[in-house]
mmJSON file of the N, C-alpha and C atoms, coordinates in Angstrom:
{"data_MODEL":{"atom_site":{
"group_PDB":["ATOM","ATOM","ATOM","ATOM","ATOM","ATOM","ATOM","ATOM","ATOM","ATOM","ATOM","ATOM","ATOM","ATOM","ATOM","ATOM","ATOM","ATOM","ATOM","ATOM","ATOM","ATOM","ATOM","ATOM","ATOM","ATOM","ATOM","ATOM","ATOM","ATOM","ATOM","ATOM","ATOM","ATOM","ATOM","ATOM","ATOM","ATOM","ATOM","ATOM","ATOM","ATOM","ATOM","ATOM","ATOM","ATOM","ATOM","ATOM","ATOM","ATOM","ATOM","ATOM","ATOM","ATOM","ATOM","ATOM","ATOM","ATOM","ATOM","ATOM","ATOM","ATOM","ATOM","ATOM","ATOM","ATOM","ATOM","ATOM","ATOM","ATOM","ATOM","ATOM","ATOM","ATOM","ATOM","ATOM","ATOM","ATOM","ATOM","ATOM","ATOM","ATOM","ATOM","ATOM","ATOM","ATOM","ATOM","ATOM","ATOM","ATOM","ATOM","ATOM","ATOM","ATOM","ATOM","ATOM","ATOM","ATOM","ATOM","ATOM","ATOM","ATOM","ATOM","ATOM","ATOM","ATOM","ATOM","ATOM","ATOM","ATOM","ATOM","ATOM","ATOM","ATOM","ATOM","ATOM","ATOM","ATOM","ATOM","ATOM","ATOM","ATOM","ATOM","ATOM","ATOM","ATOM","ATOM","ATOM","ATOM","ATOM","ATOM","ATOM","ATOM","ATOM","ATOM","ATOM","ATOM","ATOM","ATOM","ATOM","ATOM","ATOM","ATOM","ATOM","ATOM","ATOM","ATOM","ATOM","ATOM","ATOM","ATOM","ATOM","ATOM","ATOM","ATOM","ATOM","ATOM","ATOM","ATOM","ATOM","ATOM","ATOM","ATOM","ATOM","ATOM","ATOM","ATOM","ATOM","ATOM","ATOM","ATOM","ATOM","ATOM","ATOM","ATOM","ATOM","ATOM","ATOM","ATOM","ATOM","ATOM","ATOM","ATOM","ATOM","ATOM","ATOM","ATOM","ATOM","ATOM"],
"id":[1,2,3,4,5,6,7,8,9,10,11,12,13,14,15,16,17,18,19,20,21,22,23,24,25,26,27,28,29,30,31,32,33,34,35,36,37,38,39,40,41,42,43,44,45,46,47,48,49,50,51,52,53,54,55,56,57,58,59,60,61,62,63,64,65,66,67,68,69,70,71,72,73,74,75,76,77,78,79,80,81,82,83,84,85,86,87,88,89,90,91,92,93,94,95,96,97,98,99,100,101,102,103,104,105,106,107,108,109,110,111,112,113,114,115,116,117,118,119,120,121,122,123,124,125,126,127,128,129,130,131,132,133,134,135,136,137,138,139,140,141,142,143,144,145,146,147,148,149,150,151,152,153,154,155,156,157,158,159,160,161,162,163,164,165,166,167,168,169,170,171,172,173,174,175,176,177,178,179,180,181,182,183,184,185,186,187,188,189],
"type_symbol":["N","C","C","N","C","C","N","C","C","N","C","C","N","C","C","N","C","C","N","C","C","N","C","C","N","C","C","N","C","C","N","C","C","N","C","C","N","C","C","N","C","C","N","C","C","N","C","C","N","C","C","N","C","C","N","C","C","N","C","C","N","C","C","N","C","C","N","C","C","N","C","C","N","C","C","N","C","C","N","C","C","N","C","C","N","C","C","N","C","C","N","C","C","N","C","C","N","C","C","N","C","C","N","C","C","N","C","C","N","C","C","N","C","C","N","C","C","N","C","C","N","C","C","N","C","C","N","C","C","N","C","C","N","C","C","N","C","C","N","C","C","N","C","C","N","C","C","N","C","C","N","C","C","N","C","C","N","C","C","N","C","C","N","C","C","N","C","C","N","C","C","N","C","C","N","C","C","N","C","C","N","C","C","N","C","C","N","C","C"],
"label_atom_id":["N","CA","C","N","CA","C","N","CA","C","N","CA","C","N","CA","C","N","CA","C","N","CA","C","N","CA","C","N","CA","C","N","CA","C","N","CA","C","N","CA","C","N","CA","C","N","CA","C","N","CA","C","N","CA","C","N","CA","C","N","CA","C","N","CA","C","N","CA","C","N","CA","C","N","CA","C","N","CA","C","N","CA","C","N","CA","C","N","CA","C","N","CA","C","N","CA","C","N","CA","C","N","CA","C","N","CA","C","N","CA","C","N","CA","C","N","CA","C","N","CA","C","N","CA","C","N","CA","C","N","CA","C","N","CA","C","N","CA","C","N","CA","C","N","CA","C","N","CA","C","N","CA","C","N","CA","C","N","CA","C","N","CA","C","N","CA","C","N","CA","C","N","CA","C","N","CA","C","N","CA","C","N","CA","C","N","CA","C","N","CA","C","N","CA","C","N","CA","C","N","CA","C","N","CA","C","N","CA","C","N","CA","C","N","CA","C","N","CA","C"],
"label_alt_id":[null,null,null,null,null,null,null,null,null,null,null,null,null,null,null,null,null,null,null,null,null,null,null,null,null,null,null,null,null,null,null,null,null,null,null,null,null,null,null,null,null,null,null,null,null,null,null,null,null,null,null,null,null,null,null,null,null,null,null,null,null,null,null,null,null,null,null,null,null,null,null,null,null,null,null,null,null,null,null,null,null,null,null,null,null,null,null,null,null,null,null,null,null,null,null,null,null,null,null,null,null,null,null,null,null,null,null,null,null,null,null,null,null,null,null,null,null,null,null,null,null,null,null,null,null,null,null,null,null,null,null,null,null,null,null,null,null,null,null,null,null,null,null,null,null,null,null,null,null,null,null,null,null,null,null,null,null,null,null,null,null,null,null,null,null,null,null,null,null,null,null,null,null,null,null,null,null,null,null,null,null,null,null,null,null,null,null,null,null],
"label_comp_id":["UNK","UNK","UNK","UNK","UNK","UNK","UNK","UNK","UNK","UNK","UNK","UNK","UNK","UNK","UNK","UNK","UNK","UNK","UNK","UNK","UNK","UNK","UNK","UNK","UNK","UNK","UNK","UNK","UNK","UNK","UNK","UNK","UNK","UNK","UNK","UNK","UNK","UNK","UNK","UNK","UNK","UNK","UNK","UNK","UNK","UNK","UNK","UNK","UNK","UNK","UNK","UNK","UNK","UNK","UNK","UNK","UNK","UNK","UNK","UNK","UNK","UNK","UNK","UNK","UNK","UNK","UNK","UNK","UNK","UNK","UNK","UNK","UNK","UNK","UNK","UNK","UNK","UNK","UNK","UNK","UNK","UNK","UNK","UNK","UNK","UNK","UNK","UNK","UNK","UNK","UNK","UNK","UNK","UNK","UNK","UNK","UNK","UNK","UNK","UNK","UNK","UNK","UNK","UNK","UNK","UNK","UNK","UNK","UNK","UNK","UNK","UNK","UNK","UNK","UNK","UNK","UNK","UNK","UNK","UNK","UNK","UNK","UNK","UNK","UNK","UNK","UNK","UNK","UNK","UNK","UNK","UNK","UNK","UNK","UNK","UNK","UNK","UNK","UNK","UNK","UNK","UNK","UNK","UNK","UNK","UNK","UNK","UNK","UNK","UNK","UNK","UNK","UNK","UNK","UNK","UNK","UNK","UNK","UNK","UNK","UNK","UNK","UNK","UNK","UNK","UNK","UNK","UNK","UNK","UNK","UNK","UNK","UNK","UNK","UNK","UNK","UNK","UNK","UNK","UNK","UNK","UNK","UNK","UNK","UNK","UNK","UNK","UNK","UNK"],
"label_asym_id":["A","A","A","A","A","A","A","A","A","A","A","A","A","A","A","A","A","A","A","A","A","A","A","A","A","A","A","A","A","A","A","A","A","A","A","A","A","A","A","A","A","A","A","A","A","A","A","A","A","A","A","A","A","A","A","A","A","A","A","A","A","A","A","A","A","A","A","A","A","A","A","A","A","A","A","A","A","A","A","A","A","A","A","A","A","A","A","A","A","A","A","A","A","A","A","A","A","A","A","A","A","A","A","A","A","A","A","A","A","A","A","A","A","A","A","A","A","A","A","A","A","A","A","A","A","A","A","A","A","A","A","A","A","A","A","A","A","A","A","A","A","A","A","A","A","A","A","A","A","A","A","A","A","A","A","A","A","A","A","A","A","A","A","A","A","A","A","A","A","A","A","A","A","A","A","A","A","A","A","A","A","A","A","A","A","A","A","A","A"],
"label_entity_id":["1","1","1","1","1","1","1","1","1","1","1","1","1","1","1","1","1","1","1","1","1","1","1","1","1","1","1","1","1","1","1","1","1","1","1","1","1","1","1","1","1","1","1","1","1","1","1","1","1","1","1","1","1","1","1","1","1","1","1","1","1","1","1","1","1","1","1","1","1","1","1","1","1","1","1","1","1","1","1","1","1","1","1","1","1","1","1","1","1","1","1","1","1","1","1","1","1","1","1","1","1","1","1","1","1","1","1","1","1","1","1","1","1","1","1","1","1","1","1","1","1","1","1","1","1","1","1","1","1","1","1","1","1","1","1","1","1","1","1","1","1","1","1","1","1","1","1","1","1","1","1","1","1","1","1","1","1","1","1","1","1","1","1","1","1","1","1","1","1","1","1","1","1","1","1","1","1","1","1","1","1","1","1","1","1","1","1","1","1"],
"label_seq_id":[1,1,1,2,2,2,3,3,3,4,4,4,5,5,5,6,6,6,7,7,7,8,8,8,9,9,9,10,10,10,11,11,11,12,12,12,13,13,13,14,14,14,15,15,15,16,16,16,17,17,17,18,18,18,19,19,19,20,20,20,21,21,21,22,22,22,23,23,23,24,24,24,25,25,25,26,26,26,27,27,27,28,28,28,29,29,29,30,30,30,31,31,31,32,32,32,33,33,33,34,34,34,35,35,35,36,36,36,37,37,37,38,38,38,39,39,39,40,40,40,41,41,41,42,42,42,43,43,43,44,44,44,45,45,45,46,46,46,47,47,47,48,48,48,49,49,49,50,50,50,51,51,51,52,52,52,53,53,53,54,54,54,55,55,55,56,56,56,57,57,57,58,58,58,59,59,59,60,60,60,61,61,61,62,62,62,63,63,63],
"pdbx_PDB_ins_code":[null,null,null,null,null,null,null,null,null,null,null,null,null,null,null,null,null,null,null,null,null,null,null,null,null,null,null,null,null,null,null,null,null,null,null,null,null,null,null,null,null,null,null,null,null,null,null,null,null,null,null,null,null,null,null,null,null,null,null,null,null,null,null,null,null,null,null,null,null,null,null,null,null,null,null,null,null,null,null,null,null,null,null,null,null,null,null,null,null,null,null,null,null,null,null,null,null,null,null,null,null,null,null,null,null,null,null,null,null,null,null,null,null,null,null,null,null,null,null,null,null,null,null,null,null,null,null,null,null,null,null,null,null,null,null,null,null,null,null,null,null,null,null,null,null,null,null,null,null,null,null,null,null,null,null,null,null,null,null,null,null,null,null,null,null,null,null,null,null,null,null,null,null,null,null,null,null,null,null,null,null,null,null,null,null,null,null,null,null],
"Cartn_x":[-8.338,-9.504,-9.272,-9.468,-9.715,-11.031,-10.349,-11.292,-12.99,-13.331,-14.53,-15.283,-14.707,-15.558,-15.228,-16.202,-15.745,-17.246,-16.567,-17.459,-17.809,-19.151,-19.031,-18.623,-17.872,-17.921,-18.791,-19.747,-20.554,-20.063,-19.253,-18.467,-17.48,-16.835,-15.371,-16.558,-17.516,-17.7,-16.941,-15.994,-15.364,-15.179,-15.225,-14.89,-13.748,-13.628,-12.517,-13.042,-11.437,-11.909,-11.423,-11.398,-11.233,-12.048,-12.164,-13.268,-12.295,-11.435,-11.103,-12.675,-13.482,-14.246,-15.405,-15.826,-16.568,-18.045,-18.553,-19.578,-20.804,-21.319,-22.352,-22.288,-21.142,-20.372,-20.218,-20.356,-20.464,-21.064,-21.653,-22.331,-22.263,-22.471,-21.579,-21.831,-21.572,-20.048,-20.677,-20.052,-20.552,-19.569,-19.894,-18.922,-17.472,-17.637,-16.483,-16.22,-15.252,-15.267,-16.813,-16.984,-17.937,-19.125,-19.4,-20.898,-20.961,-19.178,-19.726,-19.647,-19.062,-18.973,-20.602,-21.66,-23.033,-23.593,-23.122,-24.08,-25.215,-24.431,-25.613,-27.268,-26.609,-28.028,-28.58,-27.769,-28.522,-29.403,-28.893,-29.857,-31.312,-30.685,-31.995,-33.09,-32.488,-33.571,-34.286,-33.693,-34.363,-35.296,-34.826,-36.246,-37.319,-36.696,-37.567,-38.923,-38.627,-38.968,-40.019,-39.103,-40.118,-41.064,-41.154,-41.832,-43.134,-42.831,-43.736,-44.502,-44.309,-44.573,-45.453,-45.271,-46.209,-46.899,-46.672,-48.068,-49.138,-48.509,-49.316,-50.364,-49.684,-50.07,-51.513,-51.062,-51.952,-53.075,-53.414,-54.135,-55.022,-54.508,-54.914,-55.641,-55.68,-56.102,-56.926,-57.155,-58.27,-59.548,-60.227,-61.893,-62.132],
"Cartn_y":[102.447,101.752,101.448,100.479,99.933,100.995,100.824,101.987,100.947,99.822,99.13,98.874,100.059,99.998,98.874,98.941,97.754,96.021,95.307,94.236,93.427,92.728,91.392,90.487,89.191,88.418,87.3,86.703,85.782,84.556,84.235,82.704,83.033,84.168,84.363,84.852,85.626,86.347,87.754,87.894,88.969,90.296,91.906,92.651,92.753,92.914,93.042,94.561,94.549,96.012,95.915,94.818,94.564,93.074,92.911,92.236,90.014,89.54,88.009,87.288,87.396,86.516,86.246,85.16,85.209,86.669,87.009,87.584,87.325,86.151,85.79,85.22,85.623,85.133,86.276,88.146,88.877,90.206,91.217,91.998,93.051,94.33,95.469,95.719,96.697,97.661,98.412,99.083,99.74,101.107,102.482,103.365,103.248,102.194,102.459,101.058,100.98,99.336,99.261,100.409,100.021,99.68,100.63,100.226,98.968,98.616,97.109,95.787,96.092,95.666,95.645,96.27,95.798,95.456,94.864,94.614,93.755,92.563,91.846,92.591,93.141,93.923,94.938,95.529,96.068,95.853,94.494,93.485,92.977,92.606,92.692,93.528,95.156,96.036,96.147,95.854,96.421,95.503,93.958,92.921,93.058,93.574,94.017,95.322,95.989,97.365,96.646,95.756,95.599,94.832,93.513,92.921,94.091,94.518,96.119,96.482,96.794,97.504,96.709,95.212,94.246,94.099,94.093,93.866,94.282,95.69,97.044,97.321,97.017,96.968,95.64,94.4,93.726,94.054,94.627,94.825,95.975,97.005,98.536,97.517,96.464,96.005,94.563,94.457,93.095,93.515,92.753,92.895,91.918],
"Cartn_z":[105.519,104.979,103.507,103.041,101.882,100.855,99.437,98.602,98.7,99.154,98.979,100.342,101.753,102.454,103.419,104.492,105.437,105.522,105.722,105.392,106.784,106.759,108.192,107.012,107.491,106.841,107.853,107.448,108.196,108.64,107.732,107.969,109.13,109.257,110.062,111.22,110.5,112.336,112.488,111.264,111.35,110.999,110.833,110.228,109.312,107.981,107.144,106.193,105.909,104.978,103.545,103.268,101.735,101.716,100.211,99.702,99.825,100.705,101.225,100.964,101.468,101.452,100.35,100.216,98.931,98.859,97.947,98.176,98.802,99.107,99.602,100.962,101.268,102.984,103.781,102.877,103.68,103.302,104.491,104.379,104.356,103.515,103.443,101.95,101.579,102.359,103.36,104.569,105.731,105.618,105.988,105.848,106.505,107.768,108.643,109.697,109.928,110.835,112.315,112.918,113.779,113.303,112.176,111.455,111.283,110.509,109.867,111.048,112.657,113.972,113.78,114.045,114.008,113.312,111.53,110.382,111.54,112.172,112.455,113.375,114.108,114.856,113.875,112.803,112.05,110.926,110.714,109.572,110.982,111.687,112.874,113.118,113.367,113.462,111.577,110.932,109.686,109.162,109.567,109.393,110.77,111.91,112.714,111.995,111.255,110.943,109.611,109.035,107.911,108.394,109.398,110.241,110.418,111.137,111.685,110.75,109.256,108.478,107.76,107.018,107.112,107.581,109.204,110.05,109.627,109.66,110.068,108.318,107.437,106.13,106.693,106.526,106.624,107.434,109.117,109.339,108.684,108.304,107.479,106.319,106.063,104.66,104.564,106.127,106.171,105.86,105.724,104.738,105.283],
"occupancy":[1.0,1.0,1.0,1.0,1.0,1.0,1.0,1.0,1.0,1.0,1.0,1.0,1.0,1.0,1.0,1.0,1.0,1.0,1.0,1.0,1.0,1.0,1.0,1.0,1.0,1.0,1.0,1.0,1.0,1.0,1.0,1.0,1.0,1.0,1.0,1.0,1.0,1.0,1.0,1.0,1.0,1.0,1.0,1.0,1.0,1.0,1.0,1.0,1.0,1.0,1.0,1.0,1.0,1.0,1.0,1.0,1.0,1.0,1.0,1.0,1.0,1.0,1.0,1.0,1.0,1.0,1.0,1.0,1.0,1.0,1.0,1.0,1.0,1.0,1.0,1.0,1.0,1.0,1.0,1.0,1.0,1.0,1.0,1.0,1.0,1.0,1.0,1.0,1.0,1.0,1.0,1.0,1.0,1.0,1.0,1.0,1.0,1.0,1.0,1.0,1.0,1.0,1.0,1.0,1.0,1.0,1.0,1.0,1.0,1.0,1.0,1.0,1.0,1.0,1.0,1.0,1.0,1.0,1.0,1.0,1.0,1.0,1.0,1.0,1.0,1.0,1.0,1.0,1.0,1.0,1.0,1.0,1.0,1.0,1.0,1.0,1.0,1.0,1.0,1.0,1.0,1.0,1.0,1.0,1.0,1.0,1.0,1.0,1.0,1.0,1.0,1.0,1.0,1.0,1.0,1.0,1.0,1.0,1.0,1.0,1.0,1.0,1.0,1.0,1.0,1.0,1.0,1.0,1.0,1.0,1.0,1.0,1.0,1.0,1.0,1.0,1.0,1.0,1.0,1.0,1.0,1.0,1.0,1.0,1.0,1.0,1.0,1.0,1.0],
"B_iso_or_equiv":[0.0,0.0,0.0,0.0,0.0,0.0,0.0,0.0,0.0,0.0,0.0,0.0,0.0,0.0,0.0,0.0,0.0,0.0,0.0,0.0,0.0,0.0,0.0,0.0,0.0,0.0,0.0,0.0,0.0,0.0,0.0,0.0,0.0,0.0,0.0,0.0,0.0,0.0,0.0,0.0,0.0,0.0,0.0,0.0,0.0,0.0,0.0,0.0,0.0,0.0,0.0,0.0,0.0,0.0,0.0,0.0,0.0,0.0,0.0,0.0,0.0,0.0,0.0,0.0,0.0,0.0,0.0,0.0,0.0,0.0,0.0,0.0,0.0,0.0,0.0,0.0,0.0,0.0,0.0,0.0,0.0,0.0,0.0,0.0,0.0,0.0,0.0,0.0,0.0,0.0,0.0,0.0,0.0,0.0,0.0,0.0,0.0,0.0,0.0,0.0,0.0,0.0,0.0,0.0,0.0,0.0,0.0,0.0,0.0,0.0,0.0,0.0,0.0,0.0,0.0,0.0,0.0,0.0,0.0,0.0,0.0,0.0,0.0,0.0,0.0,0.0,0.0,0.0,0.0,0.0,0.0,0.0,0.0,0.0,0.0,0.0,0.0,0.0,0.0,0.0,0.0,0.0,0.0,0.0,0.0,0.0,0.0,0.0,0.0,0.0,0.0,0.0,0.0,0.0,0.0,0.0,0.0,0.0,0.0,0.0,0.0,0.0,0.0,0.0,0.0,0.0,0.0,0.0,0.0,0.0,0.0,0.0,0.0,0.0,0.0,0.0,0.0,0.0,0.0,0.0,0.0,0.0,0.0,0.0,0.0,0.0,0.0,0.0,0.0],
"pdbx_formal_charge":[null,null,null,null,null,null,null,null,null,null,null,null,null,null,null,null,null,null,null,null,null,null,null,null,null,null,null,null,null,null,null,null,null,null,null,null,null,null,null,null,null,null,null,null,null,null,null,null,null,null,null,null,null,null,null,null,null,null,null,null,null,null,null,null,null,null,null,null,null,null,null,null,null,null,null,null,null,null,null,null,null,null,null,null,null,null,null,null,null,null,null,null,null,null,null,null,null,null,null,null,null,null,null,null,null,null,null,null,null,null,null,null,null,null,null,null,null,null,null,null,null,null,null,null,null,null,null,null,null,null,null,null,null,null,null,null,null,null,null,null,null,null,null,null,null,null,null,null,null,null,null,null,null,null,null,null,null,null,null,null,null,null,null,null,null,null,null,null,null,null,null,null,null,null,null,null,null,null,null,null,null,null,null,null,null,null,null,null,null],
"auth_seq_id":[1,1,1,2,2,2,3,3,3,4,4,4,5,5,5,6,6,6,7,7,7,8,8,8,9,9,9,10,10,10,11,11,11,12,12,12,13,13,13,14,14,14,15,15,15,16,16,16,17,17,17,18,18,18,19,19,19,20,20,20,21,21,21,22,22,22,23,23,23,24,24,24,25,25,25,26,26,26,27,27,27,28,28,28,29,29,29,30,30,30,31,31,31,32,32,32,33,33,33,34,34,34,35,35,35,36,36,36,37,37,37,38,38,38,39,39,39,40,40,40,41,41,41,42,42,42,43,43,43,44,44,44,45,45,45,46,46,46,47,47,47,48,48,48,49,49,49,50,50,50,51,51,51,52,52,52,53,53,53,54,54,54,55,55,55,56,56,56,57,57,57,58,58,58,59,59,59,60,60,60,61,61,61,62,62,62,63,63,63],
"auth_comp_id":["UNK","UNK","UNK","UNK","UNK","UNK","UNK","UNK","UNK","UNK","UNK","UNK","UNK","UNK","UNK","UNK","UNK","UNK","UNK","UNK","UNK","UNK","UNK","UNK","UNK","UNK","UNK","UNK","UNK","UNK","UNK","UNK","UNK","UNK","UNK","UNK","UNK","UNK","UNK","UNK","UNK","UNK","UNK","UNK","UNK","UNK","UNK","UNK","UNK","UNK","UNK","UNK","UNK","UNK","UNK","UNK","UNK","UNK","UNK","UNK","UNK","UNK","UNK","UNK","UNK","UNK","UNK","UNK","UNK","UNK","UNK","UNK","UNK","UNK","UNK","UNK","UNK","UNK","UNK","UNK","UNK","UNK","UNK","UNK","UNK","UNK","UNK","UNK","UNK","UNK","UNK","UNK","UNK","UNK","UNK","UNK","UNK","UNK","UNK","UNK","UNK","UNK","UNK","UNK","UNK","UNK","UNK","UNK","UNK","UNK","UNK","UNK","UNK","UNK","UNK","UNK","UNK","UNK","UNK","UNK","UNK","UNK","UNK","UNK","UNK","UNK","UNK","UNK","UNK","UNK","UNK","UNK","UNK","UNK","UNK","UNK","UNK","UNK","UNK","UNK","UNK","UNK","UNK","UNK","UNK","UNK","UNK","UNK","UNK","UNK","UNK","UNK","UNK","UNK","UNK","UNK","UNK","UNK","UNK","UNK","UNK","UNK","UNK","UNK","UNK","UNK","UNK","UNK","UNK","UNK","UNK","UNK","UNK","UNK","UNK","UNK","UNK","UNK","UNK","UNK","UNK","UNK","UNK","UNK","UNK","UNK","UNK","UNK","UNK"],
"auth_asym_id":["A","A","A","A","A","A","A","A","A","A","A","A","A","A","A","A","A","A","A","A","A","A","A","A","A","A","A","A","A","A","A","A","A","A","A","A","A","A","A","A","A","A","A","A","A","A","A","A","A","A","A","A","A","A","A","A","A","A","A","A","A","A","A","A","A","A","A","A","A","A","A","A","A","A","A","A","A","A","A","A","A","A","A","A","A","A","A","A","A","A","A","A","A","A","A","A","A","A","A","A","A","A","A","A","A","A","A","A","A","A","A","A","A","A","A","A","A","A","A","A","A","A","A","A","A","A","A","A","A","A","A","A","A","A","A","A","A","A","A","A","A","A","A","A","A","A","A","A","A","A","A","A","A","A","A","A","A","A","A","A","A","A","A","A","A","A","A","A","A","A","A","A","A","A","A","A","A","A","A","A","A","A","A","A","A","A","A","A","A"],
"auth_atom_id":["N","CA","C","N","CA","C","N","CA","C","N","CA","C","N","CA","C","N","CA","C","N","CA","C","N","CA","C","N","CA","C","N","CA","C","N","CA","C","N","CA","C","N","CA","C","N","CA","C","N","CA","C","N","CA","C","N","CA","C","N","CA","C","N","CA","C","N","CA","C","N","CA","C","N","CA","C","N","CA","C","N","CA","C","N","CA","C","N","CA","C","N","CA","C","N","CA","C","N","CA","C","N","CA","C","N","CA","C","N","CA","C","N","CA","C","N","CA","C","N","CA","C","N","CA","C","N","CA","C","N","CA","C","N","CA","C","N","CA","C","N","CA","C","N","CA","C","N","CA","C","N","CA","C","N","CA","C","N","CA","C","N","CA","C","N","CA","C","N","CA","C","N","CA","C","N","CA","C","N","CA","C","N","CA","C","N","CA","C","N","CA","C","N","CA","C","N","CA","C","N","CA","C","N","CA","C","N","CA","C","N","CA","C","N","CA","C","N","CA","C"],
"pdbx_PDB_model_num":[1,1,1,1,1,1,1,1,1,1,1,1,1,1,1,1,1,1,1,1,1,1,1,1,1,1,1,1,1,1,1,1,1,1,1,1,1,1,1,1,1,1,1,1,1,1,1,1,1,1,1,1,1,1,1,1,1,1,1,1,1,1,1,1,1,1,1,1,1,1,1,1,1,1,1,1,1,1,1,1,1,1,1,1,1,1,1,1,1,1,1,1,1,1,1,1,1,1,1,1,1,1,1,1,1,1,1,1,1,1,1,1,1,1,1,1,1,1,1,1,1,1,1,1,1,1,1,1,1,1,1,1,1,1,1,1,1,1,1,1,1,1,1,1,1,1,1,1,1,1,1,1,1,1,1,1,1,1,1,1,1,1,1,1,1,1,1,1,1,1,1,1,1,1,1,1,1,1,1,1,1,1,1,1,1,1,1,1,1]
}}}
């Protein structure tokens, strides 16, 4: 592994473990190649979660 962790790069679609692609093309750093194999479902569940959390704020706070 590379000392900067493992990356998605969005444009390739791909896992890399050093920093090839521009910064705003990929996501990371992840501890290890599988983590960074799911950035995408994991950027999913976490706007899923904040989704949730909004909701849930907004209704707790209608008048």
């Amino acid at each position: 592994m590379g000392d900067d962790g493992w990356w998605y790069c969005l444009t390739h679609g791909a896992v890399e473990n050093t920093r090839r692609c521009r910064g705003a093309d990929r996501m990371g750093p992840y501890p290890d190649k599988a983590t960074a194999e799911r950035a995408l479902e994991i950027a999913r569940e976490k706007t899923r979660a904040a989704d949730e959390a909004d909701h849930k704020w907004r209704d707790d706070n209608d008048d």
